[in-house]
N, C-alpha and C positions, 0 to 999 in steps of 0.2 A: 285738789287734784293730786291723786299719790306721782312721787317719781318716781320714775325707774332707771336701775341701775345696768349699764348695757357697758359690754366688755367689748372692745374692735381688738383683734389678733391678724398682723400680718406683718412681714418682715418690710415689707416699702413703706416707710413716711408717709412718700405721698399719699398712697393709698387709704392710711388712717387718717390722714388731711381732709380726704376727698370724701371721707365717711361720714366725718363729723361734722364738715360741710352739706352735707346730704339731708340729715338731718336736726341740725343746727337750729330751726325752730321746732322742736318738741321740746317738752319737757322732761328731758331724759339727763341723767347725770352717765358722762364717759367717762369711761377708762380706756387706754393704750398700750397698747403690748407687741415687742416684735417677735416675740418665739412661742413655743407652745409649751416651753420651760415656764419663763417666766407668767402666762396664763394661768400656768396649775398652781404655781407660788401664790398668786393673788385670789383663786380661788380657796384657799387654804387661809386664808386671812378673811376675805370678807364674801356677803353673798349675792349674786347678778342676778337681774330677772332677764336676759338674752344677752348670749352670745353672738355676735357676725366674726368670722373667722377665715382668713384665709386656705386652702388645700395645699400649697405646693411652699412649703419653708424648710430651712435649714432644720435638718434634725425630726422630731419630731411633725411627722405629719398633720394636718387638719381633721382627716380622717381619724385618725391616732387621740386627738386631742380631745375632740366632739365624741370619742366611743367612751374614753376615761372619763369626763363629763355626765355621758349619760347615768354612768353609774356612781359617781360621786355628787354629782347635782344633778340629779332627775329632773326636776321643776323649772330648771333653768333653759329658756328656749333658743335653739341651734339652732343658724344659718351656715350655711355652708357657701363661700366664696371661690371665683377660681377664674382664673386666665387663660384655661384648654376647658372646650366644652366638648369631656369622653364623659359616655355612658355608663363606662364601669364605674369610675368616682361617681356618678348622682347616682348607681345603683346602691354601692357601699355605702354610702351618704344614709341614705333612704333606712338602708336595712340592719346597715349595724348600729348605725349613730342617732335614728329617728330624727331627722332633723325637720325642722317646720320649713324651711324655705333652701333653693337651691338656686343663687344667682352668680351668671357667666360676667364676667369684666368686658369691657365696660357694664355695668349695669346703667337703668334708667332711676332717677332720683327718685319720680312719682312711685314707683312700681315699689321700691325700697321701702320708701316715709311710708305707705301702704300694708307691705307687708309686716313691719314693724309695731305698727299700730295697732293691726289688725290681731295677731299675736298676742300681743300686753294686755290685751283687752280679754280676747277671752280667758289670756292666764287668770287674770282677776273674776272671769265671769258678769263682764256687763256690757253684751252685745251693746247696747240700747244708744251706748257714750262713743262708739264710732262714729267717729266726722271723717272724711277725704280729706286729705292735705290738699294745700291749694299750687 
């Protein structure tokens, strides 16, 4: 079973605590990152199969971050995080950044391990090897 490499970006600990908790049984290798600085550093060093990414930090934006992404790692799949649930960010989100997923804080664990899954999976192209997290 290939792993994949998944980047968390947000300025709160807890948050990147509560991520990697979240999905803590997959076979996924993390990374932790609190700015959108030091994301593009480590993108420039090595390479992620997804992104989850906080919206609202110090300096550069998540919007900001997910748009330079798209176009320096195309392949690499964007979620888009956030703790105000406005429409013009899941619009931006959507249309500048192409993101696969748009979830509000709190989110739901299952919903997450899911959409993560579900994601890496087609990256690879093998519907077939989707199971639901338990």
């Amino acid at each position: 079973m290939q792993q994949f490499n998944i980047l968390m970006v947000d300025d709160s600990p807890n948050i990147l605590l509560a991520l990697q908790r979240s999905l803590r049984e997959e076979n996924y290798h993390f990374v932790t990152c609190n700015s959108a600085n030091e994301a593009i550093a480590l993108c420039e060093q090595q390479t992620f199969d997804l992104i989850i990414c906080d919206q609202f930090m110090p300096g550069i934006s998540g919007i900001e971050l997910l748009q330079f992404l798209k176009i320096k790692a195309p392949d690499m799949i964007r979620i888009l995080l956030t703790g105000y649930n406005d429409i013009e960010v899941a619009k931006d989100a959507v249309n500048k950044c192409a993101i696969y997923k748009y979830f509000s804080k709190p989110w739901d664990d299952f919903e997450l391990k899911l959409a993560v899954r579900y994601a890496l999976t087609h990256r690879i192209g093998n519907d077939s090897e989707v199971v639901k997290p338990e």
